[in-house]
C-alpha positions in Angstrom: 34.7 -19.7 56.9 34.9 -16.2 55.6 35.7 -12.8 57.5 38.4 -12.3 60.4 38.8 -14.6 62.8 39.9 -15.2 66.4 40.5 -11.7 68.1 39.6 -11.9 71.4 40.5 -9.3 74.2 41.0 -10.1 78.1 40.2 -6.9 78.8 36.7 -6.8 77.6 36.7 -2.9 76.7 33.8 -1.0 75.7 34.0 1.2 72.3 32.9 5.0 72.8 29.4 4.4 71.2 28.5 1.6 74.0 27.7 -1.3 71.3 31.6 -2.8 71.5 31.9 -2.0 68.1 33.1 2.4 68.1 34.3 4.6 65.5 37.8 3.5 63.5 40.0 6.4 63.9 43.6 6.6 61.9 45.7 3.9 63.2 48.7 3.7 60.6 46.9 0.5 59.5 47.8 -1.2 62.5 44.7 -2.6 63.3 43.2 -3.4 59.9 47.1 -5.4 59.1 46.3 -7.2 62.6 43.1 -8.6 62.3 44.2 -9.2 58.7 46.8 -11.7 59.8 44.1 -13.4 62.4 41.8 -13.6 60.1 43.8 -16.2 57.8 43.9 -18.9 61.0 40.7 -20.4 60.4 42.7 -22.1 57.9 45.0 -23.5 59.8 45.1 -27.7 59.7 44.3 -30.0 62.5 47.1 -30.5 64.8 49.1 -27.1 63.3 50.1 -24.6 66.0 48.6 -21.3 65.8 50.3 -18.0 66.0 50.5 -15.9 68.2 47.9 -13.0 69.0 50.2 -10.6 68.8 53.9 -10.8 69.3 53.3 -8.5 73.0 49.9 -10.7 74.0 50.7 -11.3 78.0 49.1 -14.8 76.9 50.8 -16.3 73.6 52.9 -13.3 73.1 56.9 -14.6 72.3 58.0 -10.6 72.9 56.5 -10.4 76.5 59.3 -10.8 79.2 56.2 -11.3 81.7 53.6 -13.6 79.3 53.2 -17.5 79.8 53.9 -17.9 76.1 51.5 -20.1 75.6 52.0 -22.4 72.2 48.4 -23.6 71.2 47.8 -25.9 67.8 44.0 -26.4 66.3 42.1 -29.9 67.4 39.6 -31.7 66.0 37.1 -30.0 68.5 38.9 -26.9 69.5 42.4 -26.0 70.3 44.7 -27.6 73.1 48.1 -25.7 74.7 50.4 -27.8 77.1 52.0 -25.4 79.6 54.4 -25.5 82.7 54.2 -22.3 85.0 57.2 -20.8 85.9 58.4 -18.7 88.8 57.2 -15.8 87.4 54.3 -16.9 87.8 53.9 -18.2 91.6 51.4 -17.7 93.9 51.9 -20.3 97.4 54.6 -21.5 97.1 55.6 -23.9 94.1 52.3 -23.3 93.1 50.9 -20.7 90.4 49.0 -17.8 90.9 45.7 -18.2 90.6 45.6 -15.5 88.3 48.0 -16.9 85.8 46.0 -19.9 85.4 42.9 -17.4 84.7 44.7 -15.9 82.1 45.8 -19.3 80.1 42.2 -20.3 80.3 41.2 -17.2 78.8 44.0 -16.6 76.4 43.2 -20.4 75.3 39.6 -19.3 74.7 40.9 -16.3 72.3 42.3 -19.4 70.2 39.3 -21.5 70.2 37.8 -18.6 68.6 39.8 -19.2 65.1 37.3 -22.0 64.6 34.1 -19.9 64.4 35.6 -17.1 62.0 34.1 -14.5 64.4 36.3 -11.4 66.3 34.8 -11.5 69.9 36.2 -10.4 73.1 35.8 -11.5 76.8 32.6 -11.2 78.5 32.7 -12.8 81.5 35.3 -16.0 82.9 34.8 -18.5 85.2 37.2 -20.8 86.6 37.0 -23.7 88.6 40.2 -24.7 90.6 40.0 -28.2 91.2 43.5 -29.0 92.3 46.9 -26.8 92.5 48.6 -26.3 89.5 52.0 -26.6 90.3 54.6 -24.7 89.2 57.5 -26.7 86.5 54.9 -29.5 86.2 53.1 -29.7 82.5 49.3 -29.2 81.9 46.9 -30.1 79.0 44.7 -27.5 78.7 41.8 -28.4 75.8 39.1 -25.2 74.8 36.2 -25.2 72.4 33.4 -23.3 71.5 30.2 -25.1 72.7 27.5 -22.9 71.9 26.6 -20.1 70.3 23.4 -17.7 70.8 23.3 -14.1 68.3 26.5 -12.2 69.2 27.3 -14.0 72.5 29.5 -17.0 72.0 29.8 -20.1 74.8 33.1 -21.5 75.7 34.6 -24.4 77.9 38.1 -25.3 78.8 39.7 -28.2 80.8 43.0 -28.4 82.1 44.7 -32.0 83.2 48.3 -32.7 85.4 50.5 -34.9 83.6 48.9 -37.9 85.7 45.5 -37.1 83.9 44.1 -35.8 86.9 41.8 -32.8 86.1 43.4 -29.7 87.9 40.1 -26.8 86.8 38.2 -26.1 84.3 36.7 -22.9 83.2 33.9 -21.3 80.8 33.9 -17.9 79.4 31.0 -16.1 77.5 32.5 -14.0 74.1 30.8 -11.1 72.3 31.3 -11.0 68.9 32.6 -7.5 67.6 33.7 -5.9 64.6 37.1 -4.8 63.5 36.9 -1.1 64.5 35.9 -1.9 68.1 39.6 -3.0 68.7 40.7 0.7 67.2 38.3 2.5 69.8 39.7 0.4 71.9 43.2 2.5 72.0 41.2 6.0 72.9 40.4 6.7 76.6 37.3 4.5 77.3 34.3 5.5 79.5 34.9 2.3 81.7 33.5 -1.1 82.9 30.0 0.5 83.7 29.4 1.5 80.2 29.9 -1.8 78.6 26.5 -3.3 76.8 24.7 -6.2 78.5 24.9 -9.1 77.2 22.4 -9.9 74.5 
């Protein structure tokens, strides 16, 4: 695979010019050195762990007092994380927020997309909540890339107890962007409404 790799963003923000992909504007380099060091993951050998998205992500992110710090290694068919929600994360009690399960789901999928060599950022996210996931308790959480249609990329996740029961599952559409889109991404955008559809 050739070209960056793996940039996904939960947000889902639109560039000024309404295609996701904008106008770079002087960063300092910031954002050409950070999709430089994503783009190097597609190499990354079954069963490694992957790095983080950033060191700040509110997923992955080691740096982030209030991120699940999620530690994710490449699989044969996609990537895999095993987390245990903490405190900070409750939503009932002793179990997690819905919420923070949405955002391991979707930070897994920004993994998953290492294996297609493509930037891409959240679309739209769907999650099934099939059982609680309780809080201090470990989950397998498996993602992968199932299709892929132009720009728009499929994904699907799973996420097991430590019984193997399945606790939800979730599936996430991607668009695939290029580099400069993340740049715009750091002027004031026009909001949700101005987003392309989905093509």
């Amino acid at each position: 695979m050739t070209g960056a790799t793996g940039v996904h963003d939960p947000g889902g923000n639109c560039a000024r010019d309404g295609t996701g992909e904008g106008d770079a504007h002087d960063d300092g380099g910031v954002i050409s050195r950070w999709t430089a060091h994503l783009a190097g993951q597609d190499a990354v050998e079954i069963g490694q762990r992957l790095p983080p998205h950033s060191l700040e992500c509110a997923g992955c992110g080691p740096n982030n007092p209030a991120g699940l710090h999620l530690r994710v290694v490449r699989t044969i068919t996609g990537v895999e994380a095993v987390h245990s929600f903490s405190d900070a994360q409750v939503g009932a009690p002793g179990i997690a927020h819905g919420g923070a399960v949405a955002l391991a789901f979707d930070d897994l999928f920004g993994f998953a997309l290492y294996t297609v060599g493509s930037l891409a950022v959240t679309r739209s996210l769907t999650i099934e909540y099939q059982a609680p996931f309780r809080l201090h308790h470990p989950y397998t959480f498996r993602a992968q890339v199932a299709d892929r249609e132009g720009r728009r990329l499929l994904l699907h996740a799973d996420a097991w107890d430590d019984t193997g029961r399945k606790a939800g599952s979730a599936t996430a559409t991607f668009v695939v962007v290029e580099p400069r889109h993340f740049a715009a991404s750091t002027e004031p955008n026009l909001g949700k409404s101005d987003c392309p559809p989905s093509t």
